[in-house]
C-alpha positions as CSV (number, residue, x, y, z in Angstrom):
1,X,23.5,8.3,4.6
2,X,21.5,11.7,5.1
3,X,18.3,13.1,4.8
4,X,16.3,13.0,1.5
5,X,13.6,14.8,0.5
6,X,10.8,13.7,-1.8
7,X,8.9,16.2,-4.1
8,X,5.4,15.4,-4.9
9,X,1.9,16.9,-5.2
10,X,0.5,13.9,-3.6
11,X,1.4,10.3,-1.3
12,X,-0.4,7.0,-3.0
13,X,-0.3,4.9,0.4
14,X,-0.4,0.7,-0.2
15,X,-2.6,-0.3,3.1
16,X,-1.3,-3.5,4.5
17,X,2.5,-3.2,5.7
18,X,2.4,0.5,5.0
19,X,0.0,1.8,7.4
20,X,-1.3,-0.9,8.9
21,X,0.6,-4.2,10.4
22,X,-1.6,-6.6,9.3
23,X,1.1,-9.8,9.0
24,X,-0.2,-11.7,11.8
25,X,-3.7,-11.8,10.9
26,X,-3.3,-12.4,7.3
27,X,-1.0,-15.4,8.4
28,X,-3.7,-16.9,10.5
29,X,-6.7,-15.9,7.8
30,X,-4.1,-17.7,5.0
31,X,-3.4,-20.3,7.4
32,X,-6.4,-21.2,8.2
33,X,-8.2,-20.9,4.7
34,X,-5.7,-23.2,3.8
35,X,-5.9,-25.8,5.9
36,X,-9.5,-25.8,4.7
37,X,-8.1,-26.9,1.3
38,X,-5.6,-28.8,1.9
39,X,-2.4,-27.1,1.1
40,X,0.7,-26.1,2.6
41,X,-0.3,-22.7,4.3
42,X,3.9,-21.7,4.9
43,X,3.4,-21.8,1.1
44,X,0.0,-20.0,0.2
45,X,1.2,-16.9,2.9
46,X,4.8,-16.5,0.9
47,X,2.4,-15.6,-1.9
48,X,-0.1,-13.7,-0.6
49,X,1.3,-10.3,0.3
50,X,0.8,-7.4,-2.1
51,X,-1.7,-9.5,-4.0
52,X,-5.8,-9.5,-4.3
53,X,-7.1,-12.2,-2.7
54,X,-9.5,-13.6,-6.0
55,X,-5.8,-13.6,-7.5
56,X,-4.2,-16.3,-5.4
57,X,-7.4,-18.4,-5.3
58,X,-7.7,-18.5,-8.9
59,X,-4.5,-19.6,-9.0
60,X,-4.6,-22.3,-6.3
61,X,-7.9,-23.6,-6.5
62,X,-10.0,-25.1,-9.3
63,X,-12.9,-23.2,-11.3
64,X,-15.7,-24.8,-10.0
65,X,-14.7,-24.5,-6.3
66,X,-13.3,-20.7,-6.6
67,X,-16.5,-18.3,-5.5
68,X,-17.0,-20.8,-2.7
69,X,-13.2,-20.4,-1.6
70,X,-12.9,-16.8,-2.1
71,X,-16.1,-15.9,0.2
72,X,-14.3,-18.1,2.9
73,X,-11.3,-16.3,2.7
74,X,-12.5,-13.1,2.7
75,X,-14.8,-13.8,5.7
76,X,-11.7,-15.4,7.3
77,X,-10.1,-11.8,7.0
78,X,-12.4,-9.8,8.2
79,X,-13.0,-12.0,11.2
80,X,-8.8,-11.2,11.9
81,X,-8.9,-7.3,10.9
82,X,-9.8,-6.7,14.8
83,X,-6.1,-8.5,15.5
84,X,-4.7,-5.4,12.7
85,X,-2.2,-2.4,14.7
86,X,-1.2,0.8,12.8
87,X,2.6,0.6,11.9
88,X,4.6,3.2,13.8
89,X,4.0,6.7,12.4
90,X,1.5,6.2,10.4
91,X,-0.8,8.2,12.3
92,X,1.4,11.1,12.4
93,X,2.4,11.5,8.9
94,X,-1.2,10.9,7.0
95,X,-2.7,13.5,9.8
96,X,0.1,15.8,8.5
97,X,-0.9,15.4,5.0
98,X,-3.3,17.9,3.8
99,X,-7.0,16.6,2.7
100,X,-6.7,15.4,-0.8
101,X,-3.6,15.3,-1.7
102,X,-3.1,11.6,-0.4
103,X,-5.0,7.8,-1.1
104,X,-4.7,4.8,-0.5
105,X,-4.1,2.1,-2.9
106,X,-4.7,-1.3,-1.9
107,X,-5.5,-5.2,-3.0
108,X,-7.7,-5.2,-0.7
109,X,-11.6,-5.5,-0.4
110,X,-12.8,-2.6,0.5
111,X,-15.3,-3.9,3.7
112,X,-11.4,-5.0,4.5
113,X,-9.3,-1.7,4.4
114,X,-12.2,0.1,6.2
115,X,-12.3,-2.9,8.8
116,X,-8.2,-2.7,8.9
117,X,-8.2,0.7,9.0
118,X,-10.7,1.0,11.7
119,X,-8.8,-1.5,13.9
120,X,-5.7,0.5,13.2
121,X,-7.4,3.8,14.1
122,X,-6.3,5.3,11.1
123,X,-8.9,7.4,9.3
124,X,-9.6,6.8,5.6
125,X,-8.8,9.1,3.4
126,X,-11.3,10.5,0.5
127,X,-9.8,8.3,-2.2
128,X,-9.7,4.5,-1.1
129,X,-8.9,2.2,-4.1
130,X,-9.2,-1.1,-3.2
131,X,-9.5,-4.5,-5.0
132,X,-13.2,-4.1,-5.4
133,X,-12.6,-1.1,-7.9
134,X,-9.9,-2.1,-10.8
135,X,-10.1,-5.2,-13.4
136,X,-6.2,-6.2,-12.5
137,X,-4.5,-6.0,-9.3
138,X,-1.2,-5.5,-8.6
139,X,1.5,-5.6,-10.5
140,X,-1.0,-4.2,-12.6
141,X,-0.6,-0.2,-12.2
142,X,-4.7,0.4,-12.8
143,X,-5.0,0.8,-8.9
144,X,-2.1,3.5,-8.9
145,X,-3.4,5.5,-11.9
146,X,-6.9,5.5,-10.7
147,X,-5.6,7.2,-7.6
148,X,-3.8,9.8,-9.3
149,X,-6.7,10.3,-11.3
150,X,-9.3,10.9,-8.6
151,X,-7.0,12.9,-6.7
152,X,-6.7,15.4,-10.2
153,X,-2.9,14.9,-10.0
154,X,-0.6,13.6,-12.8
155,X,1.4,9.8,-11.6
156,X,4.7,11.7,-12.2
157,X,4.1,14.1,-9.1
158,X,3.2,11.7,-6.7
159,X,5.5,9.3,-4.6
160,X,4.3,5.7,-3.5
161,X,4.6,4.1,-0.4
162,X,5.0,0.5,-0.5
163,X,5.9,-2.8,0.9
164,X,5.9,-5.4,-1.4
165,X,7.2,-6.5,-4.7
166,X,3.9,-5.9,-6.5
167,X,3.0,-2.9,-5.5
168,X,6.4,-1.7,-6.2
169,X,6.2,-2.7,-9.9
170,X,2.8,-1.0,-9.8
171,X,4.0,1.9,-8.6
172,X,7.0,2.1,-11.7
173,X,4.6,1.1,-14.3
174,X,2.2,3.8,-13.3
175,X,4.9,6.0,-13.9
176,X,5.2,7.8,-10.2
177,X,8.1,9.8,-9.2
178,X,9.5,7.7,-6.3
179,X,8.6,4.8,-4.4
180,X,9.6,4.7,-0.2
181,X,9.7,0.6,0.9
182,X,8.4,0.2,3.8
183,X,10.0,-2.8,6.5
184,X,12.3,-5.3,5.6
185,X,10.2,-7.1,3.0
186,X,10.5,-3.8,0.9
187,X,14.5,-4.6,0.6
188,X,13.6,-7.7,-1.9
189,X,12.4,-4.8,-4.1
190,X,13.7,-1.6,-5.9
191,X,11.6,1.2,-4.2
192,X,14.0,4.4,-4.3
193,X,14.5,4.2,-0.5
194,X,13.6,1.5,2.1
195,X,12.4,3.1,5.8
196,X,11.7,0.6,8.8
197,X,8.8,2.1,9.5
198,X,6.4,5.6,9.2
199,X,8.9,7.3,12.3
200,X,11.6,7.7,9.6
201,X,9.2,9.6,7.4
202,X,7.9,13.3,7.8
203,X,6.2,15.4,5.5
204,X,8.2,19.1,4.7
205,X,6.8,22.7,4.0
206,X,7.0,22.7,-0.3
207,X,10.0,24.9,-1.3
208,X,9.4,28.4,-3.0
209,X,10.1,28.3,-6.1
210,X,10.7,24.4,-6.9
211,X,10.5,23.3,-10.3
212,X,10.2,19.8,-11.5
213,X,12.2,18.1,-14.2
214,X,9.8,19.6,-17.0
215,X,10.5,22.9,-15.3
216,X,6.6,23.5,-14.3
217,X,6.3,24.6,-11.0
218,X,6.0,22.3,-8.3
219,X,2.6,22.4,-6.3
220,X,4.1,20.5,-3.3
221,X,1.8,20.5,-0.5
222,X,3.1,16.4,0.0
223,X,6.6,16.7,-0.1
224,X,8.3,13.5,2.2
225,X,11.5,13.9,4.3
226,X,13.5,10.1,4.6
227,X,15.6,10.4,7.5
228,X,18.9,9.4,7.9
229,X,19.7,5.8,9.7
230,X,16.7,4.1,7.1
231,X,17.2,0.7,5.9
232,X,18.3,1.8,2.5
């Protein structure tokens, strides 16, 4: 396996998993919550990742009881984002991204990816689309395509980094470029490339001259370099 490089004008980032390692506190949020209502919690985590939070409780829990239960579990959360670390590299490559040409995208609340973010110490970038802002979560690829949009590029020059199977099928029915898996979890999915964490990725100088399958030129200016040794 060698090195591959990525074109793109721009790097859609999924939050939790991808930048920041969240998995312990959203298993003891999860757990917790429910415990509170009396299910299996090893079965309510399984379905949580990649996935907005009023998503799963409307489909575990009844009508009536649903504002009640997603207010708990969104406290529950943000009372664990302290526990959140960033996920090796992360720091380094979005510092090495130029301003505005890369988001993040995630199912998340957005008093959430600020708190997770914060925790991580990972700055937030100009264009934050969380749960809060689209009508359909993941799978769904509104969250994707609103990025793209505010960032004033098209989906087809940017490249998506993800970790779960959602997000993934987000990312393809937004119509991105590529898609980079992040951790193990992302190996269930069919991102492009699967990395074990944000070390194996680097961002490289735009080359003169590119031109993309259309044959426009190529802005570059977020152009990712997978190294060698990745998961996939």
């Amino acid at each position: 396996m060698s090195d591959r490089v990525l074109r793109a004008e721009a790097v859609l980032f999924d939050c939790d998993g991808v930048l920041v390692d969240s998995d312990a506190s959203v298993t003891a949020a999860w757990s917790r919550w429910s415990r509170d209502e009396g299910l299996d919690p090893v079965a309510v985590v399984a379905q949580v990742h990649g996935r907005r939070a009023a998503d799963t409780v409307a489909a575990l829990v009844a009508a009536r009881g649903r504002a009640a239960a997603l207010e708990r579990i969104d406290r529950y959360e943000l009372e664990a984002a302290a526990e959140v670390t960033a996920v090796p590299g992360a720091a380094e490559l979005t510092a090495a991204l130029p301003a505005g040409r890369w988001a993040v995208v995630t199912s998340g609340t957005r008093a959430l990816a600020t708190a997770r973010l914060a925790a991580a110490g990972l700055p937030a970038p100009a264009v934050v689309v969380t749960a809060d802002d689209v009508r359909v979560g993941k799978p769904d690829p509104e969250g994707y395509r609103l990025a793209a949009r505010l960032l004033g590029v098209e989906p087809g020059r940017c490249v998506v980094v993800e970790d779960a199977a959602s997000g993934v099928a987000a990312a393809r029915a937004a119509g991105v470029a590529a898609v980079v898996g992040v951790g193990k979890r992302a190996l269930a999915t069919d991102a492009d490339v699967v990395v074990r964490d944000l070390r194996e990725v680097d961002r490289v100088e735009a080359a003169a001259g590119v031109r993309g399958a259309d044959g426009a030129d190529v802005a570059g200016g977020a152009d990712l370099r997978l190294r060698a040794g990745r998961l996939r």
